[in-house]
Rosetta silent file (secondary structure, phi, psi, omega in degrees, C-alpha in Angstrom):
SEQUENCE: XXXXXXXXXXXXXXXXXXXXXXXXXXXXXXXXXXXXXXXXXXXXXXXXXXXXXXXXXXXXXXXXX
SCORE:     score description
SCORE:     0.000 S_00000001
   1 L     0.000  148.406  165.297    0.000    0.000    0.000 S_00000001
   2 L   -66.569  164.277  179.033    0.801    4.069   -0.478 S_00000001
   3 L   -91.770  -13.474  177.182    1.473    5.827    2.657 S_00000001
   4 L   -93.829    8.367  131.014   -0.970    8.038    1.128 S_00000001
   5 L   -47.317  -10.308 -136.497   -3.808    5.018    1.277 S_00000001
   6 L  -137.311  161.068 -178.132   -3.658    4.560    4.670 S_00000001
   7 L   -99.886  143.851  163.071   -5.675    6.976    7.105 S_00000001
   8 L  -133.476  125.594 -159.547   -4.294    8.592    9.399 S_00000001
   9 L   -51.308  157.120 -165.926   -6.133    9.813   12.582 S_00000001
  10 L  -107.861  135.818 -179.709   -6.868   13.544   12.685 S_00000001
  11 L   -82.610  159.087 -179.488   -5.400   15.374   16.021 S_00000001
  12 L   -56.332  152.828 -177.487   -7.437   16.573   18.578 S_00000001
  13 L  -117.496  161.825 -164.410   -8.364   19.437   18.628 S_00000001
  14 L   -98.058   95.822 -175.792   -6.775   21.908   21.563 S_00000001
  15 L   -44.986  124.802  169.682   -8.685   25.413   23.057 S_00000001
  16 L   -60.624   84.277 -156.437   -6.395   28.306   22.723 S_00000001
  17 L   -76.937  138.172  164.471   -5.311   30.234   25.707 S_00000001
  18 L   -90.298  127.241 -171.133   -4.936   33.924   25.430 S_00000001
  19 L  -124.565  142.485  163.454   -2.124   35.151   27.794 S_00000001
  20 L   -99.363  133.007  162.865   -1.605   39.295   28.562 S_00000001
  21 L   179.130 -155.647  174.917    1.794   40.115   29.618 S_00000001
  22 L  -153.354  154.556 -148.624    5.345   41.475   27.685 S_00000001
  23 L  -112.065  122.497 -178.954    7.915   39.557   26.118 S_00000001
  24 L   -43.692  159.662  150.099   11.469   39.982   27.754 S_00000001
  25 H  -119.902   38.464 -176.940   14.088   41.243   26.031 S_00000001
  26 H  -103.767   12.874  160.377   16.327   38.300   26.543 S_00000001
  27 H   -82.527  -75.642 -169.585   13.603   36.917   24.421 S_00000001
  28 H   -46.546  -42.997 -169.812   13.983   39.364   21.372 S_00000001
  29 H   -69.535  -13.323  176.000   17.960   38.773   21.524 S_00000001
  30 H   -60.411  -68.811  179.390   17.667   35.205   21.491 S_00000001
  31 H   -30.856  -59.318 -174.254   15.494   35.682   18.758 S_00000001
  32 H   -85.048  -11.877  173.035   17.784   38.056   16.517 S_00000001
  33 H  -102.156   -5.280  166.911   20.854   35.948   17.781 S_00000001
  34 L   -69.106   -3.675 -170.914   19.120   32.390   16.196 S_00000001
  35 L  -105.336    3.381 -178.790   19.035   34.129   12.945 S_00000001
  36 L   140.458 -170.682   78.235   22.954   34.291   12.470 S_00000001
  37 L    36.944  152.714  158.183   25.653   36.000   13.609 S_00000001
  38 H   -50.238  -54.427 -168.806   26.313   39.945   14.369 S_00000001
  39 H   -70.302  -43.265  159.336   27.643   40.472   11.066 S_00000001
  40 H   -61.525  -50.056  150.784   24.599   38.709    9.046 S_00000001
  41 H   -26.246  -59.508  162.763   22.319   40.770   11.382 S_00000001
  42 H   -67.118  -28.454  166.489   23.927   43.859   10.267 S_00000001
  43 H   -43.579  -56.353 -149.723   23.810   42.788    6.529 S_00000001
  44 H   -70.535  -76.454  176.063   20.484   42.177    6.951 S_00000001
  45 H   -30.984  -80.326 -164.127   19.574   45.862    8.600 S_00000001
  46 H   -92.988   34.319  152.229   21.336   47.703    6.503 S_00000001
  47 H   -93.621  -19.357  174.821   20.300   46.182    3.277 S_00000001
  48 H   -47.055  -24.833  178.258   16.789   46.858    4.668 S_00000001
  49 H   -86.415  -72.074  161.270   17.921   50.302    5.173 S_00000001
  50 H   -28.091  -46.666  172.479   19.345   50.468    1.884 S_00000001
  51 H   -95.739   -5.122  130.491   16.552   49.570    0.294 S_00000001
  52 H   -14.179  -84.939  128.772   14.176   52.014    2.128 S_00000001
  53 H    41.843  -89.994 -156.817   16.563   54.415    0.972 S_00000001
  54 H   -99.770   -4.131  165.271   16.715   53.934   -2.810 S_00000001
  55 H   -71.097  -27.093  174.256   12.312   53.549   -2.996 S_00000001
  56 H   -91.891   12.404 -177.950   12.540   56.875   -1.595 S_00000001
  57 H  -107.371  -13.058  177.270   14.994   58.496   -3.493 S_00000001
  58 H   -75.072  -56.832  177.943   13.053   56.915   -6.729 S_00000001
  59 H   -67.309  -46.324 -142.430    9.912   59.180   -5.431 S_00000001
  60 H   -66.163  -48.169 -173.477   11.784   61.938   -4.463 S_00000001
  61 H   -64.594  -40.392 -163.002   13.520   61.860   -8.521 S_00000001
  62 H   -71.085  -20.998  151.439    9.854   61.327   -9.745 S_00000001
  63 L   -84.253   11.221  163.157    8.736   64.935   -8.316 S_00000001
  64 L  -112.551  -36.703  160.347   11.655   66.332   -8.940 S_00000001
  65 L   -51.437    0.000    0.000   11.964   64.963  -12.806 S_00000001
């Protein structure tokens, strides 16, 4: 048989807790240091910055052109 014959039971399903609070920020740095390195971090930033940047200097030439 396919494994995609075969049934496979559907999971239960679980009720969703809502929690109120704030998220450390030994959270966010965890977060931003699982994504790479200092140096990929900073890549990252300032091509984001860069490209901020050059969409606004493309409106800026289209009213000034």
């Amino acid at each position: 048989m396919n494994s995609v014959d075969e049934k496979q039971p559907e999971p239960k399903q679980v009720a969703e807790m809502r929690t109120v609070g704030s998220v450390s920020s030994k959270v966010y740095s965890a977060y931003l240091r699982s994504g790479g390195n200092c140096c990929v971090i900073l890549t990252v930033a300032l091509l984001f910055v860069m490209a901020q940047a050059l969409a606004s200097g493309c409106d800026f030439w289209i009213t000034y052109w």
